[in-house]
Structure formats: structure tokens, C-alpha cells
Backbone bond lengths (Angstrom), bond angles and torsions (degrees), N, CA, C in turn:
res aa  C-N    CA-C-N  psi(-1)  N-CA   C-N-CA  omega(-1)  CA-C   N-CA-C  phi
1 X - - - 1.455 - - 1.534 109.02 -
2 X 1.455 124.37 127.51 1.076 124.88 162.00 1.520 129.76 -43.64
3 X 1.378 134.28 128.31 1.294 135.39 156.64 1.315 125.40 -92.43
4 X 1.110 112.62 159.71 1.750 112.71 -167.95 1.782 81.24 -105.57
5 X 1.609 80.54 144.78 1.449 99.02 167.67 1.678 122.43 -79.18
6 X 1.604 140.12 68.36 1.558 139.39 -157.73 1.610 99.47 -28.80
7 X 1.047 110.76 152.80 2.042 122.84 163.86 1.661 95.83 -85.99
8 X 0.694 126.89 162.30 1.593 129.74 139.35 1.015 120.82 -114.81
9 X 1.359 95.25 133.70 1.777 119.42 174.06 1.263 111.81 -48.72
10 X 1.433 97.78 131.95 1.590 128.69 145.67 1.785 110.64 -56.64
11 X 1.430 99.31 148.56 1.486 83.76 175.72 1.498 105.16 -71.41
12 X 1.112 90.36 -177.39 1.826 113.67 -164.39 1.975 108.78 46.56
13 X 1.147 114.37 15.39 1.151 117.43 172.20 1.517 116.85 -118.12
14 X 1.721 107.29 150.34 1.249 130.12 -161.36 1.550 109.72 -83.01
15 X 0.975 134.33 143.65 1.746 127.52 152.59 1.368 100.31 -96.07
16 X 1.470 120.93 155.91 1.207 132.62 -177.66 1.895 94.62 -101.47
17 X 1.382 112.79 -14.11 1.497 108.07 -164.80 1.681 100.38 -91.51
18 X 1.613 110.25 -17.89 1.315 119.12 179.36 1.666 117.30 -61.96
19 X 1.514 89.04 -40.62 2.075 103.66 172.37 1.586 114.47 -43.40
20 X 1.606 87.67 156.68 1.781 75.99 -175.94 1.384 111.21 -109.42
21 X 1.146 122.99 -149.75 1.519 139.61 -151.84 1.632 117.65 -170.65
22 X 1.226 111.43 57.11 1.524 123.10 77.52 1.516 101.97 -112.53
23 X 0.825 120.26 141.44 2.158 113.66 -174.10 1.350 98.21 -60.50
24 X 1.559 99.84 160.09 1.309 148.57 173.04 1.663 104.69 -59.85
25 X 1.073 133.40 173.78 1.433 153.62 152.89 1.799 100.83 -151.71
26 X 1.397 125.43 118.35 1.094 150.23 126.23 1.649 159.86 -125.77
27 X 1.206 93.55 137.85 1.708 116.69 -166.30 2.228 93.55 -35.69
28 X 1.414 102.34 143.42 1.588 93.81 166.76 1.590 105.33 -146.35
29 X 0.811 150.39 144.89 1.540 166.00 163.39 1.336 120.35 -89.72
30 X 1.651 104.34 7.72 1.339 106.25 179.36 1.898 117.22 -73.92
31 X 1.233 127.34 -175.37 1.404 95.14 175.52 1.470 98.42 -131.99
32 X 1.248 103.43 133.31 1.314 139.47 -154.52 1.998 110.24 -93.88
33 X 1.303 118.14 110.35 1.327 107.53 -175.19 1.606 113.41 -121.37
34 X 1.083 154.62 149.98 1.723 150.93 158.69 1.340 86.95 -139.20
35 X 2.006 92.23 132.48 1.008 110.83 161.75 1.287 101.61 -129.93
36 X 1.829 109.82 162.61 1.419 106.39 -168.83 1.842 93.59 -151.40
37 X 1.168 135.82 134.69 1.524 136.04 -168.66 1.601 105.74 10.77
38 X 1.676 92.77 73.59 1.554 108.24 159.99 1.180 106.00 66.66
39 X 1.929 158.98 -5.60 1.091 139.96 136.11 1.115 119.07 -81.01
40 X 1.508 114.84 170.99 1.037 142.22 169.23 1.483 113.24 -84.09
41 X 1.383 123.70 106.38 1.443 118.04 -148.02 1.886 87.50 -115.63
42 X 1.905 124.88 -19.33 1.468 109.59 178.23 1.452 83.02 -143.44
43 X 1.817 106.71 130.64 1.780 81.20 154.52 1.904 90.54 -139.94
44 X 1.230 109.16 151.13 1.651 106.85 -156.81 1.953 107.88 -152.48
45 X 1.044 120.44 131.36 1.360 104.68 145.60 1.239 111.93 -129.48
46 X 1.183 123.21 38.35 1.694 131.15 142.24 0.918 117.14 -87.32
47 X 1.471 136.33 54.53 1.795 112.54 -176.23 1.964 103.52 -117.26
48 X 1.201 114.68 -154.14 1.323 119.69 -147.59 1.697 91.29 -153.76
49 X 1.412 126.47 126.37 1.478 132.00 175.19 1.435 105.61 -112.46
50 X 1.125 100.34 104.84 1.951 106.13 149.17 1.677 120.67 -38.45
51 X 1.219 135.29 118.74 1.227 100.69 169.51 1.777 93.44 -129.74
52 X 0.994 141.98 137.79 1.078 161.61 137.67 1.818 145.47 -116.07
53 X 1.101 104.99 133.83 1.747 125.67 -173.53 1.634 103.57 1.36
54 X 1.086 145.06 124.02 1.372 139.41 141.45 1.771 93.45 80.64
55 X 1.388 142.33 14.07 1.141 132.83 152.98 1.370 121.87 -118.96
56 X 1.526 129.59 151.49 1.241 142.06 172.50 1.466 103.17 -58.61
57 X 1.279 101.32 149.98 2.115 95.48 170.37 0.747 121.72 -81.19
58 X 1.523 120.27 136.86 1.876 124.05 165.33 1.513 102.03 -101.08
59 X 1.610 97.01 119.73 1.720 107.19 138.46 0.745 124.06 -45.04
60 X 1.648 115.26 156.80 1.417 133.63 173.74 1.392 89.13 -143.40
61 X 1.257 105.79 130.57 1.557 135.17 172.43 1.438 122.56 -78.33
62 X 1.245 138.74 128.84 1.337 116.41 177.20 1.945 106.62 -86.96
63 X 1.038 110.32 162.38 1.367 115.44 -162.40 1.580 106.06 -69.71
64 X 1.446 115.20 -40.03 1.547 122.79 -175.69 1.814 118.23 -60.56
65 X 1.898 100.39 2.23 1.561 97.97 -160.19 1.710 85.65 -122.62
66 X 1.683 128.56 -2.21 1.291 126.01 -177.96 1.087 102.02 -109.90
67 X 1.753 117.25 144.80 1.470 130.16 156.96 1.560 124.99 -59.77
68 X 1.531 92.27 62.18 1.612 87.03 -177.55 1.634 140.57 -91.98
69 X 1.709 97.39 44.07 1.380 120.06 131.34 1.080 118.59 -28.35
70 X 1.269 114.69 -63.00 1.643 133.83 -132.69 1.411 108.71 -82.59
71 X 1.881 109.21 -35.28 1.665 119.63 -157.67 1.613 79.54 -86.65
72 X 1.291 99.52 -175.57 1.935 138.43 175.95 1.153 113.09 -168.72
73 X 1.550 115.57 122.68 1.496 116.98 177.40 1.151 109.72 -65.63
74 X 1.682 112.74 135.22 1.698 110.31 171.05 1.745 98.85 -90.01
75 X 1.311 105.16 -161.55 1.879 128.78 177.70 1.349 103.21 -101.44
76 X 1.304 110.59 -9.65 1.914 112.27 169.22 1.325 124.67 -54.52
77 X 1.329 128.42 132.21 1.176 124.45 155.66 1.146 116.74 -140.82
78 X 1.515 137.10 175.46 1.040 150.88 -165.00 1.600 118.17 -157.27
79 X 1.382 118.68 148.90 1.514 118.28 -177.57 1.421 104.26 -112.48
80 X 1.347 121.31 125.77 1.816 126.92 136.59 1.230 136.66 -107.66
81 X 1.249 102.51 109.47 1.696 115.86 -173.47 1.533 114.58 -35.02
82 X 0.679 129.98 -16.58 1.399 136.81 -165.47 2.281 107.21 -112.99
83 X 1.475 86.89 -42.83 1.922 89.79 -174.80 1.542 113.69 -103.13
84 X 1.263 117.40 -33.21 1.396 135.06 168.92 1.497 109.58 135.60
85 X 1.733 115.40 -142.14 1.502 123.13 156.08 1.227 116.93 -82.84
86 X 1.386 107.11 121.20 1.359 110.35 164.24 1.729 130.48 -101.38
87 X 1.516 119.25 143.43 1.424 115.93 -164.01 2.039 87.59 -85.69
88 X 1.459 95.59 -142.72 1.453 120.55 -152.26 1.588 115.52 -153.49
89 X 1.327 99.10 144.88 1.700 84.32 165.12 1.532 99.67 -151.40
90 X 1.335 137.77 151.27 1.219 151.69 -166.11 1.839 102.67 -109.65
91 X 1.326 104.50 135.13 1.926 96.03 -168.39 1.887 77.62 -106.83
92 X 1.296 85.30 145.72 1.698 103.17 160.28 1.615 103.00 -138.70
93 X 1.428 108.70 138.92 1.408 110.55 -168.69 1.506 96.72 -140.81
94 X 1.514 146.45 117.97 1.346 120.43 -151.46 1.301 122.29 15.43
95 X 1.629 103.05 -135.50 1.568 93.58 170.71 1.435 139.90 -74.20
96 X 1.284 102.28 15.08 1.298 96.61 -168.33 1.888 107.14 -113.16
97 X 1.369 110.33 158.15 1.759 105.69 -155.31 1.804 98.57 -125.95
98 X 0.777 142.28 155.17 1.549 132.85 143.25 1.729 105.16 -130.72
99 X 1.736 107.70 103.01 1.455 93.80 -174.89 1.932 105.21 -76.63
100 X 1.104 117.53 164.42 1.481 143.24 163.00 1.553 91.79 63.29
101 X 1.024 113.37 46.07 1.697 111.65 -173.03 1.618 101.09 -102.58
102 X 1.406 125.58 12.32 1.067 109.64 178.24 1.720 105.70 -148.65
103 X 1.613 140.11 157.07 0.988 116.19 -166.29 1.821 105.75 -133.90
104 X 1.177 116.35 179.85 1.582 108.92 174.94 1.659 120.79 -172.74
105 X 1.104 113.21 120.98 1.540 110.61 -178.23 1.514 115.36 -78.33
106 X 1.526 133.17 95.23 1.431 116.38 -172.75 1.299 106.19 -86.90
107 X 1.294 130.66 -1.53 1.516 129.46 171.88 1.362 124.69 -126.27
108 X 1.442 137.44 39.44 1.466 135.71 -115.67 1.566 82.28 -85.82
109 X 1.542 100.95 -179.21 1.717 118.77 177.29 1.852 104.11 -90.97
110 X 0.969 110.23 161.19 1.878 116.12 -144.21 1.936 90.68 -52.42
111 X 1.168 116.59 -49.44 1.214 115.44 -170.97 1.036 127.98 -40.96
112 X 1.677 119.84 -44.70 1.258 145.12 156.57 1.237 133.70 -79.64
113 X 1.063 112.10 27.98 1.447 120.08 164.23 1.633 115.51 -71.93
114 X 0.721 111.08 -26.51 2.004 116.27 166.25 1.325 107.16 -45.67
115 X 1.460 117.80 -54.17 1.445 120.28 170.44 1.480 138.04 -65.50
116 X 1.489 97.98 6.83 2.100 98.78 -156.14 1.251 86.68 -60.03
117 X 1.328 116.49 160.82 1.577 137.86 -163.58 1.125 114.95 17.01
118 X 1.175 134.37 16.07 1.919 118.73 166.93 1.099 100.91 -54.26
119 X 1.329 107.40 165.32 1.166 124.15 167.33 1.866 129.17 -94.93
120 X 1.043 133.24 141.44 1.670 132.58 169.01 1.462 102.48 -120.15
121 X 1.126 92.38 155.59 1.588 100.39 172.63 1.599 112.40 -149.16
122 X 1.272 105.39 179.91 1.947 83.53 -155.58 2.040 70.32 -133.57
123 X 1.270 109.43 139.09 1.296 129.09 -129.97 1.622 83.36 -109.51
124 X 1.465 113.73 -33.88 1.531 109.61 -175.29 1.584 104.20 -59.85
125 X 1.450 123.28 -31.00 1.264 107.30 -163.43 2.369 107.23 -107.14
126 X 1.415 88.02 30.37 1.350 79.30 169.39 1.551 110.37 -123.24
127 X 1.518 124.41 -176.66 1.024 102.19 167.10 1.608 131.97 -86.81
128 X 1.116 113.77 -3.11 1.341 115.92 166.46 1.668 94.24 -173.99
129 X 1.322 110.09 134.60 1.495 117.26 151.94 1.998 101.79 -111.90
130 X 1.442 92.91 157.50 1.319 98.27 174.18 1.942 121.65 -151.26
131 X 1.204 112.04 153.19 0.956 110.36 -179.27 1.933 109.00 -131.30
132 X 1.686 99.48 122.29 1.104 106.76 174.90 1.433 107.94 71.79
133 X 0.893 110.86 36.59 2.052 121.71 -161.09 1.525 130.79 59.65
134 X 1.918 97.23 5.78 1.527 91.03 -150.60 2.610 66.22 -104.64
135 X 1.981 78.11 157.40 1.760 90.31 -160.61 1.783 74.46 -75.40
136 X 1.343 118.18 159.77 1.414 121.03 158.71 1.286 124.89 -64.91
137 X 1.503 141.65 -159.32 1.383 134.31 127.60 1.668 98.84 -113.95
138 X 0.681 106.77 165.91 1.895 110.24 178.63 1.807 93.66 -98.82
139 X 1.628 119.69 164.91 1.483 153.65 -159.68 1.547 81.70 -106.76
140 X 1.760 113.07 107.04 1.285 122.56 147.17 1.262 113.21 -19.02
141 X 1.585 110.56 152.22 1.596 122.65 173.34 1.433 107.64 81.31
142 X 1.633 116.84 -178.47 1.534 112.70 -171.68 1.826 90.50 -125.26
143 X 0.857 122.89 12.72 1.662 116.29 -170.55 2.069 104.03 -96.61
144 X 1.639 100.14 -51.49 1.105 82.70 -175.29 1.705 131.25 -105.01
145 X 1.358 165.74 -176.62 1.059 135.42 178.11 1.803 117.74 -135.52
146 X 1.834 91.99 51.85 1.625 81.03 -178.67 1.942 108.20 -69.38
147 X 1.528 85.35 -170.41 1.748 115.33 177.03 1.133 102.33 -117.65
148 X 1.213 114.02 136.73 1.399 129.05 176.23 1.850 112.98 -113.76
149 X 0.985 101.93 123.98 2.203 98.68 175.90 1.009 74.55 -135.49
150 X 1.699 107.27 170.88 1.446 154.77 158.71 1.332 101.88 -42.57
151 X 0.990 121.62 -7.18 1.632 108.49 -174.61 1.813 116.72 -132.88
152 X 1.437 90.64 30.57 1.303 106.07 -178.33 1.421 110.69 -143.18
153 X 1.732 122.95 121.11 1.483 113.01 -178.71 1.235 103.15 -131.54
154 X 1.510 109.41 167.11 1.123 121.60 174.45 1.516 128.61 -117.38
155 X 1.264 122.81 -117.89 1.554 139.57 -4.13 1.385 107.57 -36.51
156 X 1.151 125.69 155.84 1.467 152.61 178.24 2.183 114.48 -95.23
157 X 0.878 107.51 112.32 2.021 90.48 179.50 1.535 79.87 -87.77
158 X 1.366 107.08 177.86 1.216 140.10 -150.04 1.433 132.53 108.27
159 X 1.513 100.53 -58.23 1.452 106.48 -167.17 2.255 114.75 -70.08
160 X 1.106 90.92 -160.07 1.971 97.05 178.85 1.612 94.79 -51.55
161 X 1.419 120.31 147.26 1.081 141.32 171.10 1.584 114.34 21.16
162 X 1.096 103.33 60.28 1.531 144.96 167.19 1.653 110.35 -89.28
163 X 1.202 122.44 -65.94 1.228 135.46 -151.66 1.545 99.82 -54.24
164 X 1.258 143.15 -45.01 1.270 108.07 -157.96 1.903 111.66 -117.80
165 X 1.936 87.09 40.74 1.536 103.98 148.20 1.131 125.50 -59.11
């Protein structure tokens, strides 16, 4: 099996290989923005970082800091061994839609209960999420939805022949 070669951190920078396995849940005060056809659809510095083995962190939003006008629950769901089932939400912004572009645990497993209904959003399909003003990059591939800053390295899994990191 292939191994990824780790980067090493710069100071004040993260390794993604440092994360653990079963992931992390931590509190962040950073400030948290998604925008999607010109609004501001989350902006937060209450949110909550996933951090796990070989991925960038995803926020989770708390619901009281998103315009959730905007979402609609789909019939999607999804399983993580580690958080539970998670539902869905579809963004409509005028005309413009991104279905399953957003995700949510309404029953998480005990650990994750910090997160019940926050919100995530997967950063490739907005027009900019950001953290701390800096724009993100979104986590190769369409499955998972870390954040990427300057102060986070990898290699990254997600992308082509990633998976059986």
C-alpha cells in the first residue's frame, strides 16, 4: 500500500497527519464565513472543527449564525463511523441551487453531540468560504469537505488514488 509522504509544518502550522483517528471535535473562535451568489449564507465564531488523520478540517456552523432561508432538507443521507447519519441540505440562492451541498448530524454518536445540527458545507461548491479572512481552498474529490489555509499541510486524501490511505 502506498504511503503519503507527511509535509512538515511550518511553525504556526498544522499537519493533517498529526490528527487523530478516531477524529477530534474542537471548539474554534476563528471567524467563519460562506458565501454563495453574493450573500453571506454562514458567518460565525462559534463553530466546532473536525479534525481527523490525513484530512483538512471541516466546520460546523451552528444553525443560529446561518441564513437558513436559503437551505432545504433533501432525502440524502450518509453514514460516518465515527459521527453517525448525516442528513443534507440543498442551497438555493435566487436562481441559482447547489443540491446536497451542505451536511448535518441531527442525532450524532455521544462524542458529537457538540455538533447536532450544525451545519458543514463543502467549500468547493460555494463561492468562497473563508477563514479568518483568508478564502479557503476546498479537500480534493467530491466525498469529503475539508478547509484548507496556509496553516494547514498535508498531503491531503481525497483526491485520485487517495482512498486507500
Amino acid at each position: 500500500m502506498f504511503s503519503p509522504k507527511r509535509i512538515e509544518p511550518k511553525p504556526g502550522q498544522e499537519s493533517v497527519w498529526d490528527y487523530p483517528r478516531p477524529p477530534r471535535l474542537e471548539s474554534s473562535t476563528k471567524k467563519i464565513q460562506v458565501v454563495f451568489n453574493e450573500i453571506i449564507i454562514a458567518e460565525s465564531q462559534n463553530t466546532y472543527r473536525v479534525l481527523e488523520t490525513s484530512h483538512p478540517p471541516v466546520y460546523y456552523i451552528p444553525p443560529e449564525d446561518i441564513r437558513l432561508e436559503y437551505l432545504s432538507k433533501t432525502e440524502r443521507q450518509s453514514y460516518c463511523e465515527w459521527k453517525g447519519v448525516a442528513g443534507y441540505y440543498t442551497l438555493t440562492v435566487g436562481e441559482r441551487t447547489e443540491v446536497n451541498t451542505a451536511w448535518f448530524y441531527p442525532n450524532p454518536t455521544e462524542t458529537f453531540i457538540p455538533i447536532q445540527n450544525y451545519v458543514a458545507f463543502y467549500p468547493s461548491r460555494m463561492d468562497a468560504c473563508y477563514v479568518d479572512g483568508e478564502e479557503v481552498q476546498s479537500q480534493a474529490g467530491d466525498f469529503y469537505g475539508g478547509w484548507i489555509t496556509k496553516d494547514i499541510v498535508g498531503p491531503f486524501k481525497g483526491g485520485a488514488g487517495t482512498w486507500g490511505w
